[in-house]
C-alpha positions in Angstrom: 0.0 0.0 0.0 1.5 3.5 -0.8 1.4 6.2 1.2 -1.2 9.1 1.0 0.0 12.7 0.7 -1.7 15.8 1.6 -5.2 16.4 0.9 -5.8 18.7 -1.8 -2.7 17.7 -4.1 -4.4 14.1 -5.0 -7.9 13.3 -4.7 -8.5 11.4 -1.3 -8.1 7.6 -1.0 -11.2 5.3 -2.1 -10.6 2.5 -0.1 -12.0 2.1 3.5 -8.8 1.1 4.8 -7.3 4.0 3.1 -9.8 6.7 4.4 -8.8 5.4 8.0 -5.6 5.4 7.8 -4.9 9.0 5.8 -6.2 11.4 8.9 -3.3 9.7 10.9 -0.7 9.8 8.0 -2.0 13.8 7.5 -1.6 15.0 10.4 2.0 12.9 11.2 3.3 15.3 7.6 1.8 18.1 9.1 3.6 18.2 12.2 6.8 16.8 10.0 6.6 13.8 11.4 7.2 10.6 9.0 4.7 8.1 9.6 5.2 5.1 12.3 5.8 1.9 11.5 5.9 0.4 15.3 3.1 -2.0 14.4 6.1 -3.9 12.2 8.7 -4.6 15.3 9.2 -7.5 17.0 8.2 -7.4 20.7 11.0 -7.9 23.2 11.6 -11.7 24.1 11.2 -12.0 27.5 14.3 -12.8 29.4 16.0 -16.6 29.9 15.1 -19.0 32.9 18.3 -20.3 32.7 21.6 -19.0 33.0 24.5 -19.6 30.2 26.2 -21.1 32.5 25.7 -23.6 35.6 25.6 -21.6 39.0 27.5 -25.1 40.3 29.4 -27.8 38.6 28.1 -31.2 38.6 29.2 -34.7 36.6 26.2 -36.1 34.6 25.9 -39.0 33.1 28.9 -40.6 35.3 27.1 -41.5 38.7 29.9 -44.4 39.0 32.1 -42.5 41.1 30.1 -41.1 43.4 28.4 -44.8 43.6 31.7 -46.4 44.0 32.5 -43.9 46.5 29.6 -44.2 48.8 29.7 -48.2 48.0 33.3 -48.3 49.6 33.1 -46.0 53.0 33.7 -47.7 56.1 34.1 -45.8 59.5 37.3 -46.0 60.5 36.1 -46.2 64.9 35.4 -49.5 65.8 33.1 -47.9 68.1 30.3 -46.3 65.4 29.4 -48.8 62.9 27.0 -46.5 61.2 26.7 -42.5 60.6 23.7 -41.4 62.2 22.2 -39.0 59.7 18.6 -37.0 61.8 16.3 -35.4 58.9 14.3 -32.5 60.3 11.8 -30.1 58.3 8.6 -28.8 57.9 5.6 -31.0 57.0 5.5 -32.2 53.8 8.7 -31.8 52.9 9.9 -34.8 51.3 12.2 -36.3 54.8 10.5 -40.0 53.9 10.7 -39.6 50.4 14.6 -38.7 50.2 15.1 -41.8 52.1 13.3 -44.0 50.0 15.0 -42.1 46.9 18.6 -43.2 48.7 17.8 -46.3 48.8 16.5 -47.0 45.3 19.8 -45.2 43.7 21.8 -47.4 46.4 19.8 -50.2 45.4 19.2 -49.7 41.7 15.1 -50.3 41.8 13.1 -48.3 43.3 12.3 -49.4 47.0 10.1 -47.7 49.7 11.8 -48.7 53.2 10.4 -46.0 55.0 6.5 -44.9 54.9 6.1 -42.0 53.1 2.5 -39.7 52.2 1.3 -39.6 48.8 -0.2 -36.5 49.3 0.6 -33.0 50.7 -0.6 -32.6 53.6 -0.2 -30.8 56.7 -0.1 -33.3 59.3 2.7 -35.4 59.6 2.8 -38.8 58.1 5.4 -39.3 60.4 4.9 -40.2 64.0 7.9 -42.4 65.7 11.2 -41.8 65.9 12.4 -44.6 63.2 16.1 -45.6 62.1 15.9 -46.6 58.6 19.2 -49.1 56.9 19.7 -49.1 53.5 20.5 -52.8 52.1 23.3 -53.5 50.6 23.9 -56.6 48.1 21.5 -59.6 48.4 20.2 -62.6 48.9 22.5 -64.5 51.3 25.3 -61.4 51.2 22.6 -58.9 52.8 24.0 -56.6 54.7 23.4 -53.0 55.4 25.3 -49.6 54.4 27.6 -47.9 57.3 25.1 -45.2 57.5 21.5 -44.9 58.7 18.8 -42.4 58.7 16.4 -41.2 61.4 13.0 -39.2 60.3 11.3 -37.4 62.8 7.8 -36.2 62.7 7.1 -33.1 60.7 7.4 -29.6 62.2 4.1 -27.3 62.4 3.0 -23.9 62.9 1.8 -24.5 66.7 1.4 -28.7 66.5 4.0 -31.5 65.4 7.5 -32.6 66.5 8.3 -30.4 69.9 11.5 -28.7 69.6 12.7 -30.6 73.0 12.6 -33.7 71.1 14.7 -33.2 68.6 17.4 -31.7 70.8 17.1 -35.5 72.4 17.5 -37.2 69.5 20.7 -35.5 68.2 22.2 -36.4 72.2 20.7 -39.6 71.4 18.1 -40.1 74.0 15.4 -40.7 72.0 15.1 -44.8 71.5 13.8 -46.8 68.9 10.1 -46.4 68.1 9.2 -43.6 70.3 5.8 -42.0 69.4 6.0 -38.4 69.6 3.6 -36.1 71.4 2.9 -33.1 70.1 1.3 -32.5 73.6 4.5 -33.2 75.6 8.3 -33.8 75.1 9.7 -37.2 76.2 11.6 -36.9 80.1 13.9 -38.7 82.1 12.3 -41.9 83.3 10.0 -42.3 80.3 9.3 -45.7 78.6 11.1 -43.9 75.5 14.3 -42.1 76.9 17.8 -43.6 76.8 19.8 -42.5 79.9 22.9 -43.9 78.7 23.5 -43.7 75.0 26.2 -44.2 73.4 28.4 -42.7 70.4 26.6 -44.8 67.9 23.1 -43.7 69.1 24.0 -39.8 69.2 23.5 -38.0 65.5 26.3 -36.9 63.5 25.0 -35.1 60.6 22.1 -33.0 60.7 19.6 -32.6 57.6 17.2 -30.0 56.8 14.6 -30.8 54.4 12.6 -27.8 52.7 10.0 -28.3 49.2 11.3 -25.6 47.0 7.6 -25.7 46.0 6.1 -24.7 48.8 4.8 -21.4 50.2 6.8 -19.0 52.8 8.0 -20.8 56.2 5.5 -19.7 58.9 7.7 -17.4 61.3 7.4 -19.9 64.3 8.6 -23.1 62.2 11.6 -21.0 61.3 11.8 -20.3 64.9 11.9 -23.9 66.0 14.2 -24.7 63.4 16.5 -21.9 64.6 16.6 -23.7 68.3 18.0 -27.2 67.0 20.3 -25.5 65.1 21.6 -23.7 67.7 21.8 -26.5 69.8 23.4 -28.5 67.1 25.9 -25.9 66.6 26.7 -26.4 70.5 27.1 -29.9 70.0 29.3 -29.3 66.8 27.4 -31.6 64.5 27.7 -30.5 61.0 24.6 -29.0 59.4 23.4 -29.3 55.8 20.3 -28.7 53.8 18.4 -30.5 51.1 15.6 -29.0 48.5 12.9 -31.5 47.5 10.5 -31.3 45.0 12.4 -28.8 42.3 10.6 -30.5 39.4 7.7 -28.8 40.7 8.9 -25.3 41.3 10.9 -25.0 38.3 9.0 -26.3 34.6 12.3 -25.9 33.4 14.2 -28.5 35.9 10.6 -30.5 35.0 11.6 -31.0 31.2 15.4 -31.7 31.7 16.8 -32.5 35.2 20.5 -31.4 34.4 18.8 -27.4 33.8 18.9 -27.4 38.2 22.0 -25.6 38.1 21.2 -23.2 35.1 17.8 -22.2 37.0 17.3 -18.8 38.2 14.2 -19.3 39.7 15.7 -22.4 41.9 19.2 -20.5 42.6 17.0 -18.1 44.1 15.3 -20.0 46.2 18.9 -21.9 47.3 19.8 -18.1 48.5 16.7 -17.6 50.3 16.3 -21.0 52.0 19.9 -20.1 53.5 18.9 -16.7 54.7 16.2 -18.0 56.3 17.3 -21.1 57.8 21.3 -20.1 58.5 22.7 -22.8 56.2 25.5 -21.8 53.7 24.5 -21.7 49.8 27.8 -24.5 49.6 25.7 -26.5 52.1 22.5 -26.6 50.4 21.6 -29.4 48.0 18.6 -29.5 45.5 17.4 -33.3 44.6 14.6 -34.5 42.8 13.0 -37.2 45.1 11.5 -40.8 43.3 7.6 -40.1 43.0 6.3 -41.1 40.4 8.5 -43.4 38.5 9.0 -47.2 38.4 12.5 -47.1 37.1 16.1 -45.4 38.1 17.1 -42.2 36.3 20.5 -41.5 36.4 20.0 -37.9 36.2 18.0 -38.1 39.6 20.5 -40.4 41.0 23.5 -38.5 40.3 21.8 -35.3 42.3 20.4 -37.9 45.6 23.9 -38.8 45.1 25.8 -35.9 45.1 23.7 -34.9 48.8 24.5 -38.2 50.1 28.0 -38.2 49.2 28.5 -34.9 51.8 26.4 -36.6 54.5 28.7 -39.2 54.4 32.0 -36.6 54.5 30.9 -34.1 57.1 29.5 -37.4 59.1 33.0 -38.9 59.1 34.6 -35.6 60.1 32.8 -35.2 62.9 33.0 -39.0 64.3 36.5 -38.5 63.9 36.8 -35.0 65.6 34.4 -36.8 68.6 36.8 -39.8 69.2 40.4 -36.8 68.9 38.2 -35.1 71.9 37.9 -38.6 73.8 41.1 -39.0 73.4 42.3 -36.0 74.4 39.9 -36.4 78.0 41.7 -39.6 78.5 44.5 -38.1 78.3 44.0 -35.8 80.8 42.0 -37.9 83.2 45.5 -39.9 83.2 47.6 -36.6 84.0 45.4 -35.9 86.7 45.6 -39.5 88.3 
């Protein structure tokens, strides 16, 4: 379509379109304006999801070492046979499920040895303080990793787990099968308190589980969370942090796993779960827990891996830092005598 000129030098356009259009194009001349032609550009994509490059290196598609790794570690104490790893968190969070997840990468099927909720919910599904083992080989060989896992009941805006409890468990007071009480904390004397334990029953990594899919965490679960960390950090065990569920935050982590560190929306969420809860971004692990499928991904198992893997290190720091200290108050227990 050409443009018109000026009335009164032609005769006007015929054409409805044209009759529109020449008022605008008329007046644009007369104010020496050229006409626009802003209808013709592009709009401005909107900005990447991902980054160019990953916020944190990771090994795909060779899980072997890490496998290999984890398959070989034996404490070196004769004393602690296992590494006592205590999973904490809000409701809902996943604690179960990661276990579960473990064990099917450990494993190579998927496996469900500890109960978990197939719904979200906001009452525990958790209700006993259980130790979970991992099997290792089969059949006549059985035998069980050198770690284990204890879940606690959920925490909850005003109900669930009682802070007191949990600061039990990492002392390891807490036996076996102990039903929590939201209503009151476990005591000296009860059916379900250990007065002796011993080095092996005490926890030696502590694990925070958040959903990077879910809402804000209410101000008095962060508080409770604060206490055990505190006390933890009194007790010097090492402190780490994992995110569950970042298929469902991120739809970019949803179509290819290996995007987790290239997400924006899940590094910021990494940043904010450690100003909230205290735990360094280094610390902080996102995984993708087994829901849904019926066979191992090694995509999922090299992140459940990668978690697992620094359990297992800061767990066997601290055992060894625990038995230097012994040694060192035997030492001086025999100076003084």
């Amino acid at each position: 379509m050409t443009w018109s000129k000026p009335r009164g030098r032609e005769s006007p356009p015929t054409t409805r379109e044209s009759t529109e259009i020449q008022p605008k194009i008329y007046n644009s001349y007369r104010m020496g304006q050229k006409p626009s032609h802003h209808h013709h550009e592009k709009p401005t994509p909107p900005p990447s999801p991902t980054l160019k490059d990953p916020w944190r290196k990771i090994v795909w598609g060779d899980k072997t070492r890490d496998l290999q790794y984890v398959q070989d570690y034996e404490p070196e104490n004769n004393d602690i046979k296992h590494i006592r790893i205590l999973l904490y968190g809000p409701v809902g969070a996943g604690k179960s499920s990661f276990i579960n997840s473990v064990s099917s990468t450990l494993r190579g099927r998927t496996t469900i040895p500890a109960g978990a909720s197939s719904t979200t919910s906001d009452k525990s599904f958790t209700t006993r303080y259980e130790t979970h083992k991992i099997i290792k080989g089969g059949g006549k060989s059985k035998s069980y990793y050198p770690f284990i896992f204890n879940d606690v009941m959920g925490l909850e805006k005003g109900d669930g787990v009682r802070v007191d409890d949990i600061k039990l468990a990492l002392k390891g007071h807490v036996k076996e099968g102990y039903k929590f009480n939201p209503a009151s904390s476990l005591s000296d004397g009860d059916p379900g308190y250990n007065p002796l334990p011993s080095p092996e029953d005490k926890v030696h990594v502590l694990v925070c589980v958040l959903s990077a899919n879910a809402a804000e965490i209410p101000d008095s679960v962060l508080k409770k969370m604060a206490e055990i960390r505190e006390l933890a950090s009194d007790l010097g065990i090492p402190q780490m942090a994992i995110g569950t569920n970042i298929d469902s935050a991120c739809p970019e982590t949803a179509k290819d796993l290996k995007n987790v560190y290239k997400s924006k929306h899940l590094k910021k969420k990494v940043h904010d779960f450690s100003a909230s809860v205290g735990i360094p971004v280094n610390c902080i692990f996102p995984v993708k827990n087994y829901c849904d499928e019926i066979d191992i991904s090694d995509d999922v198992d090299t992140l459940i891996l990668s978690a697992l893997r620094k359990m297992i290190d800061f767990g066997d720091d601290f055992i060894a830092k625990s038995i230097e200290k012994r040694s060192r108050m035997s030492f001086d227990l025999f100076d003084i005598k």
